[in-house]
MOPAC internal coordinates of N, CA, C and O (Angstrom, degrees):
PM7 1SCF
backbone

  N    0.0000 0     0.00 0     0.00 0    0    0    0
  C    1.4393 1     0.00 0     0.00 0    1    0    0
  C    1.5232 1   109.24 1     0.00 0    2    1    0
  O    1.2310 1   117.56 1   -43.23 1    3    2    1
  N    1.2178 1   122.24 1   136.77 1    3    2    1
  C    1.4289 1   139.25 1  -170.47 1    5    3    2
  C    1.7962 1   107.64 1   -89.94 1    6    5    3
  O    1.2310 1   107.38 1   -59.73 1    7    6    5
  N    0.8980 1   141.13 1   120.27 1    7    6    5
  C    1.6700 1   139.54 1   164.72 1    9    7    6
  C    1.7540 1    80.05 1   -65.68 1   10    9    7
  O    1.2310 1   140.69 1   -25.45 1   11   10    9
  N    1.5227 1    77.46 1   154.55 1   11   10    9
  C    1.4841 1    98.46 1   165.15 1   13   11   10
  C    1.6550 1   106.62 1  -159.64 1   14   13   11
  O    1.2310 1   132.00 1   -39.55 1   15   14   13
  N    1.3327 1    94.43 1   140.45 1   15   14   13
  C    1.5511 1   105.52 1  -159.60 1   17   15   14
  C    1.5126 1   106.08 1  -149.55 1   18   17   15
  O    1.2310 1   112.42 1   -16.15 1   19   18   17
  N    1.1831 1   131.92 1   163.85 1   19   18   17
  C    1.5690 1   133.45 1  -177.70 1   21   19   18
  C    1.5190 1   109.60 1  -165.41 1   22   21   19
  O    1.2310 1   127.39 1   -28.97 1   23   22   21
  N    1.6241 1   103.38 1   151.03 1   23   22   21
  C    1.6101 1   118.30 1   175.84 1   25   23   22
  C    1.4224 1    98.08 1  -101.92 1   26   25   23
  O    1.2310 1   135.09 1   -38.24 1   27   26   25
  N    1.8698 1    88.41 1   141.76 1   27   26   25
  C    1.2379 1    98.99 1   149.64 1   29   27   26
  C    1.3727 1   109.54 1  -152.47 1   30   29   27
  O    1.2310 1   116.13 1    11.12 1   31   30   29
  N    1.6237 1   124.95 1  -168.88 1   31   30   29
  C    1.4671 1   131.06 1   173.24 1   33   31   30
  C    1.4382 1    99.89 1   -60.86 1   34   33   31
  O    1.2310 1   121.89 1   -46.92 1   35   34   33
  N    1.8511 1   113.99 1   133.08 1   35   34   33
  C    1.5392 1   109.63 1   177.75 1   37   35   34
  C    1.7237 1    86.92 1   -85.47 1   38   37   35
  O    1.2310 1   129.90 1   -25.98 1   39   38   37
  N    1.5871 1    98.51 1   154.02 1   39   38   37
  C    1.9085 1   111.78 1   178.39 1   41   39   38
  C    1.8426 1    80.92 1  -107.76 1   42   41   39
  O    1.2310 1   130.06 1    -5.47 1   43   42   41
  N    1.4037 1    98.20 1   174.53 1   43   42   41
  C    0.9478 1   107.32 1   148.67 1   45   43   42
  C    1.9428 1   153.88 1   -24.14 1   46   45   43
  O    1.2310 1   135.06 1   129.28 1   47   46   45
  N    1.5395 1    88.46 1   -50.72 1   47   46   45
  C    1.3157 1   120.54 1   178.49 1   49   47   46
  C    1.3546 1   102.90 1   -60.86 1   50   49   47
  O    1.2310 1   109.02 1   149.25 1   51   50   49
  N    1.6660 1   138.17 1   -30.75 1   51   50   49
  C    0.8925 1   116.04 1  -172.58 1   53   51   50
  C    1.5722 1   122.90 1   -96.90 1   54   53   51
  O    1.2310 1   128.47 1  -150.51 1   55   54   53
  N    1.5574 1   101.28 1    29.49 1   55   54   53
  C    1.9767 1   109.66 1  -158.75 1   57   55   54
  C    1.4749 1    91.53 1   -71.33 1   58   57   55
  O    1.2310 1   106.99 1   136.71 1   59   58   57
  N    1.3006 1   141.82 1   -43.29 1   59   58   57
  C    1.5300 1   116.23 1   179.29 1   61   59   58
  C    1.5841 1   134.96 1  -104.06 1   62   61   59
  O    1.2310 1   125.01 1  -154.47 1   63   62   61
  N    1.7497 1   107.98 1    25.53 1   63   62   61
  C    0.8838 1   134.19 1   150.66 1   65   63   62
  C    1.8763 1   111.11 1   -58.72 1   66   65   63
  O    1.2310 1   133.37 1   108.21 1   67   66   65
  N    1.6177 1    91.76 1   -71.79 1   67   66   65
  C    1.8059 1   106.32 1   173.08 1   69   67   66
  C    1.2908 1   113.06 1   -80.02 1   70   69   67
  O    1.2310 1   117.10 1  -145.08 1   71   70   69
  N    1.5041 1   123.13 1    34.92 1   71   70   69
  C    1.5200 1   127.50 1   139.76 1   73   71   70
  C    1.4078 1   103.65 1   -78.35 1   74   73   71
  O    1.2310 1   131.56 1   121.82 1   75   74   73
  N    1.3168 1    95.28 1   -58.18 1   75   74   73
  C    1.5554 1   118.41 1  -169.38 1   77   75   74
  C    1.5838 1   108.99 1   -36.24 1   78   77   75
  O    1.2310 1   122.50 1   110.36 1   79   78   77
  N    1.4376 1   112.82 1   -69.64 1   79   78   77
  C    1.3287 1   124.84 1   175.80 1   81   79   78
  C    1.0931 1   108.15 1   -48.09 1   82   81   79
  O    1.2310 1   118.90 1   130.53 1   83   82   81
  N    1.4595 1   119.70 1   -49.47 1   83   82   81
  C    1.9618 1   106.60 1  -164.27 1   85   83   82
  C    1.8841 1   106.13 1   -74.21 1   86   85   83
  O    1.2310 1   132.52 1   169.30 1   87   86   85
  N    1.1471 1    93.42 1   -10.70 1   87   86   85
  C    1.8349 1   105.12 1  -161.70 1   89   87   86
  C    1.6883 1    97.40 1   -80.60 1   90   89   87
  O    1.2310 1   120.59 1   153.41 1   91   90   89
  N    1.1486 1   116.47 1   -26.59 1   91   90   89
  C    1.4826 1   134.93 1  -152.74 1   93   91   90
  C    1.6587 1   105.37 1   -85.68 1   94   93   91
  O    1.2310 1   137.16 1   118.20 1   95   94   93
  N    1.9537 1    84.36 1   -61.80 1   95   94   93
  C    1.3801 1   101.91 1   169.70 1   97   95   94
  C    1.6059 1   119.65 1   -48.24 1   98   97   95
  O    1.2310 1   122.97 1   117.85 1   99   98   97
  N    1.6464 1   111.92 1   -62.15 1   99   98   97
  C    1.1076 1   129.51 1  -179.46 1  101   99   98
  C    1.6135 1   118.13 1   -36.04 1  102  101   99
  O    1.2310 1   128.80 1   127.04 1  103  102  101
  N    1.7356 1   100.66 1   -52.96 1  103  102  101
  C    1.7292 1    90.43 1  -179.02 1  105  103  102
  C    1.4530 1   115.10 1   -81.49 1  106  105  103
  O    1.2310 1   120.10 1   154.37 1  107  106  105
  N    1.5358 1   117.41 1   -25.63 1  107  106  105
  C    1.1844 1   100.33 1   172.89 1  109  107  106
  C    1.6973 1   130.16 1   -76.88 1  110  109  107
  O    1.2310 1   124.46 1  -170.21 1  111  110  109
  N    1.1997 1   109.04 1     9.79 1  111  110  109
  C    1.4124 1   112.68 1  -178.43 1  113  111  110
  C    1.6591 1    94.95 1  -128.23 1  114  113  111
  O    1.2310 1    92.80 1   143.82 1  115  114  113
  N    1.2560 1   164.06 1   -36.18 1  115  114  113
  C    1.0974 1   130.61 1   159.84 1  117  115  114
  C    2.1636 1   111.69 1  -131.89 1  118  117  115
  O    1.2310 1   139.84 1  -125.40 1  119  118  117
  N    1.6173 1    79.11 1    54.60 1  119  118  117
  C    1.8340 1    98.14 1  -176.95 1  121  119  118
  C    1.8810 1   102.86 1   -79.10 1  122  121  119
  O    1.2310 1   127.40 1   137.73 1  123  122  121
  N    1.0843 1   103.37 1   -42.27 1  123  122  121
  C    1.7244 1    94.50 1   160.48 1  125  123  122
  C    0.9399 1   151.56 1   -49.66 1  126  125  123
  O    1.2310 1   120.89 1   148.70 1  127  126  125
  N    1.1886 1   115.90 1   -31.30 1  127  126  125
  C    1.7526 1   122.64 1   175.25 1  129  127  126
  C    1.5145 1   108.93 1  -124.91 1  130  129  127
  O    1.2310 1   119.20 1   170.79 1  131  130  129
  N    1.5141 1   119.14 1    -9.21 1  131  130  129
  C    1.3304 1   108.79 1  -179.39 1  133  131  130
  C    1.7699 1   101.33 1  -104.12 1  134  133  131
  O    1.2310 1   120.54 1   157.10 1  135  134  133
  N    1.5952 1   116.57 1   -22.90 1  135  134  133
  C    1.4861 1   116.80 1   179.10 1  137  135  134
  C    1.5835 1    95.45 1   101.65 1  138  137  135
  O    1.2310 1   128.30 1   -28.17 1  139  138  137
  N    1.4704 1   101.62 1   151.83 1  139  138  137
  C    1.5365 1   116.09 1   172.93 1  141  139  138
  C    1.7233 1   124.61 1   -68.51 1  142  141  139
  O    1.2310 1   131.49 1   145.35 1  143  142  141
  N    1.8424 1    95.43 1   -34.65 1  143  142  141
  C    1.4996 1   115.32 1  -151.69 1  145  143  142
  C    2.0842 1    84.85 1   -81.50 1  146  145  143
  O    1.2310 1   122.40 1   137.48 1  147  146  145
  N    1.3802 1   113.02 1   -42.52 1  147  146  145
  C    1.3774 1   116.19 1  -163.58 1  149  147  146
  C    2.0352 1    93.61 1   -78.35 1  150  149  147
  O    1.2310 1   118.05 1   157.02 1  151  150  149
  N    1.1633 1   121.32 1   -22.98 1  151  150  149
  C    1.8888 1    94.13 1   176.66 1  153  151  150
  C    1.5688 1    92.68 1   -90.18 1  154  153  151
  O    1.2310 1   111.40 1   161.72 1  155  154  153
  N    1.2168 1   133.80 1   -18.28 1  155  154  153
  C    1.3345 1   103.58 1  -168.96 1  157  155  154
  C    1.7667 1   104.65 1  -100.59 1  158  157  155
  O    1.2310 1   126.32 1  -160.28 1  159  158  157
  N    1.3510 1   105.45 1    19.72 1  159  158  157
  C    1.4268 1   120.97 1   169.46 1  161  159  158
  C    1.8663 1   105.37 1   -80.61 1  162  161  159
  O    1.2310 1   130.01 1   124.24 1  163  162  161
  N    1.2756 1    98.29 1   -55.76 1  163  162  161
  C    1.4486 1   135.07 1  -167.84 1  165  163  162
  C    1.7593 1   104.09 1   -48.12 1  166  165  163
  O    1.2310 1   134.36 1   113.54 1  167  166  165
  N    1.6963 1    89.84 1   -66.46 1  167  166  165
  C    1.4766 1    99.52 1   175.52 1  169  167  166
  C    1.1386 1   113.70 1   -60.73 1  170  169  167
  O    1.2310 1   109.01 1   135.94 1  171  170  169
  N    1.3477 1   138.18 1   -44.06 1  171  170  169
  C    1.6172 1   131.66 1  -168.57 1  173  171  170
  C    1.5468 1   117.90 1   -60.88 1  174  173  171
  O    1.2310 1   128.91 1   154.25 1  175  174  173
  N    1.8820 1   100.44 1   -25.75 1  175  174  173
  C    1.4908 1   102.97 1  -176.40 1  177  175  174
  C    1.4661 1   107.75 1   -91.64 1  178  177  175
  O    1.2310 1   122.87 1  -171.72 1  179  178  177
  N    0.8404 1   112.11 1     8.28 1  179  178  177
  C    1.8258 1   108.57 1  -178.97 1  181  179  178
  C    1.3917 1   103.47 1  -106.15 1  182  181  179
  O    1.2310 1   115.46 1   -29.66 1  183  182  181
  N    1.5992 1   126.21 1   150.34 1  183  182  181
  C    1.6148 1   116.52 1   127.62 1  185  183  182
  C    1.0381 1   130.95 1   -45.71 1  186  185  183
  O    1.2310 1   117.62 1   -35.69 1  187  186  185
  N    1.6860 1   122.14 1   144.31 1  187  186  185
  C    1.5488 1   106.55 1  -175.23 1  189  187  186
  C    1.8324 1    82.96 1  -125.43 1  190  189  187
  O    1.2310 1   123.46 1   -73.41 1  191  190  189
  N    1.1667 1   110.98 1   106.59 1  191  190  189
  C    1.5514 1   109.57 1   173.73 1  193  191  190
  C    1.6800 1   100.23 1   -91.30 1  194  193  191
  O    1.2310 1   131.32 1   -20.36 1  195  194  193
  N    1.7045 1    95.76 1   159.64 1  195  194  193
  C    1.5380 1   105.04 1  -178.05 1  197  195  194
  C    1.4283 1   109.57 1  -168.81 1  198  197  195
  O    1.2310 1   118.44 1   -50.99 1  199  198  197
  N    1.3881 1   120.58 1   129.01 1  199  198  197
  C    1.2565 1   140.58 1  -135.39 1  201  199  198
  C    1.6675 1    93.42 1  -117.66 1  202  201  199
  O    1.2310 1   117.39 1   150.05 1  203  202  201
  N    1.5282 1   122.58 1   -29.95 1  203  202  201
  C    1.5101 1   115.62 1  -176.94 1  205  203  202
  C    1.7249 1    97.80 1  -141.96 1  206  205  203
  O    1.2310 1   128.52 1   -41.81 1  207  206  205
  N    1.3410 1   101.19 1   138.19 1  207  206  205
  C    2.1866 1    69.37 1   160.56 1  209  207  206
  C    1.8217 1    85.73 1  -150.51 1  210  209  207
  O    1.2310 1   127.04 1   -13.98 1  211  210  209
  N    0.9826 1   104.07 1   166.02 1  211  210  209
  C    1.7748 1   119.44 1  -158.19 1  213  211  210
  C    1.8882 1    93.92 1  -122.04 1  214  213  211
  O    1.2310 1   131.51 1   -46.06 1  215  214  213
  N    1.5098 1    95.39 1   133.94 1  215  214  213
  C    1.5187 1    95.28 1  -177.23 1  217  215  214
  C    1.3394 1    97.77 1  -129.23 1  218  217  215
  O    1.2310 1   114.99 1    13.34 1  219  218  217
  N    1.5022 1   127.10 1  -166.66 1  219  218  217
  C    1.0197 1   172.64 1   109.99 1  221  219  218
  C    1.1082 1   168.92 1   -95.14 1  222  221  219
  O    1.2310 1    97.93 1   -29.16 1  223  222  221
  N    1.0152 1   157.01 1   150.84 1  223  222  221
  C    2.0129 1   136.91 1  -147.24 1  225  223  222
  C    1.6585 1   112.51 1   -59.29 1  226  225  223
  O    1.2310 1   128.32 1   173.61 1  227  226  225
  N    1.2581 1   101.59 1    -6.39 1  227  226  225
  C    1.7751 1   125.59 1   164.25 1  229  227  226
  C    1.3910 1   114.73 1   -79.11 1  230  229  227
  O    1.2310 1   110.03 1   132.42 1  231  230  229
  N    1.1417 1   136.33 1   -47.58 1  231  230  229
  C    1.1967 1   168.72 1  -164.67 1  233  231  230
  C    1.5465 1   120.59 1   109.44 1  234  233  231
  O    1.2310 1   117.70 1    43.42 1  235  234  233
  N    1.5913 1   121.98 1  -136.58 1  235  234  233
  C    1.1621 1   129.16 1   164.01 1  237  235  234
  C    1.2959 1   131.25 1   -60.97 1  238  237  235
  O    1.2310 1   127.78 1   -75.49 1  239  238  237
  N    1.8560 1   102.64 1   104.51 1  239  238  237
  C    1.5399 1   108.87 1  -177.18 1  241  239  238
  C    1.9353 1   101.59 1  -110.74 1  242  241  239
  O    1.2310 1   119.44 1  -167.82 1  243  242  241
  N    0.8617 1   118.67 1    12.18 1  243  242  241
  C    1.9729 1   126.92 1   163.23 1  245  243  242
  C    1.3878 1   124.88 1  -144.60 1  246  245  243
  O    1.2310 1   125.35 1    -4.62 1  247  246  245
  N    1.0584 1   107.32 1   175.38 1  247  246  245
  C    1.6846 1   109.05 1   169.08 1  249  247  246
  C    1.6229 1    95.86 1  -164.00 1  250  249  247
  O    1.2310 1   135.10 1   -21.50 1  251  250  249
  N    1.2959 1    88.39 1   158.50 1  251  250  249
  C    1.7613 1   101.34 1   154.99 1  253  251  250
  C    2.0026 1   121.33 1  -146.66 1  254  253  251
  O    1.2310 1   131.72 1   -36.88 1  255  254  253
  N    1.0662 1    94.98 1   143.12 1  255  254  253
  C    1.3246 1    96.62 1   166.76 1  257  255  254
  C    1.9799 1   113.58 1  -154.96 1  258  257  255
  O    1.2310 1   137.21 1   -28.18 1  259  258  257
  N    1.2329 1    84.28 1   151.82 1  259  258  257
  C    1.4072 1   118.98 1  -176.15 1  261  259  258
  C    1.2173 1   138.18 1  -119.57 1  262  261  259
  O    1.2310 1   111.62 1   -51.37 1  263  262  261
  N    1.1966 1   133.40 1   128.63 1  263  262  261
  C    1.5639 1   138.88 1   178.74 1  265  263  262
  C    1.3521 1   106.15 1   -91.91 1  266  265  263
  O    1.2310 1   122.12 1   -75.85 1  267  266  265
  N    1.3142 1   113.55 1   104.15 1  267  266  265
  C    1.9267 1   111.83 1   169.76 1  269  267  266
  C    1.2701 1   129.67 1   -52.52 1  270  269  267
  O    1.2310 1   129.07 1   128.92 1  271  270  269
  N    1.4001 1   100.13 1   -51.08 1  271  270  269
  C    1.5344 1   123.24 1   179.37 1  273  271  270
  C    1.6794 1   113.15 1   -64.72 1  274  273  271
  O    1.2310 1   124.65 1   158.69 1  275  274  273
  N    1.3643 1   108.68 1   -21.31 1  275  274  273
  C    1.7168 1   105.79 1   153.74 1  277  275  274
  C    0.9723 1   121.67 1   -89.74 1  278  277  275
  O    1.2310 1   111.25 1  -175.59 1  279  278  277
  N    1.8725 1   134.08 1     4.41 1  279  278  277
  C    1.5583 1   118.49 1  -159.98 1  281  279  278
  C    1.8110 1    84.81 1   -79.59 1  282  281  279
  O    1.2310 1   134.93 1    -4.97 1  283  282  281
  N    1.7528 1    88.73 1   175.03 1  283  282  281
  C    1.4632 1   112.58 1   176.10 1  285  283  282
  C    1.4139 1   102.50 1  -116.07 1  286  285  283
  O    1.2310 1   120.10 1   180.00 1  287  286  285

């Protein structure tokens, strides 16, 4: 069986989808020493802008975003 998944422009609609993801990401990559309760503290107080996010018959399992005005 093949995953199948696709990009597109994230709208709006998907801002607590890409909580989800960054929250996910977040504890499993520094959920040990920083705690679960403090990134998903972290994330709630920020904007999480996102320029692409990639789903599946689940919905949104990526995102990306970018600052232009910083590229090199």
């Amino acid at each position: 069986m093949t995953a199948s998944w696709t990009i597109r422009p994230a709208t709006d609609a998907d801002e607590a989808a890409i909580r989800e993801v960054l929250t996910a990401a977040g504890v499993a990559a520094w959920g040990s020493f920083l705690g679960e309760e403090r990134i998903r503290r972290a994330v709630a107080a920020t904007e999480q802008p996102a320029d692409l996010v990639a789903e599946d018959e689940q919905g949104v399992l990526a995102f990306v975003a970018w600052d232009a005005s910083r590229a090199t």
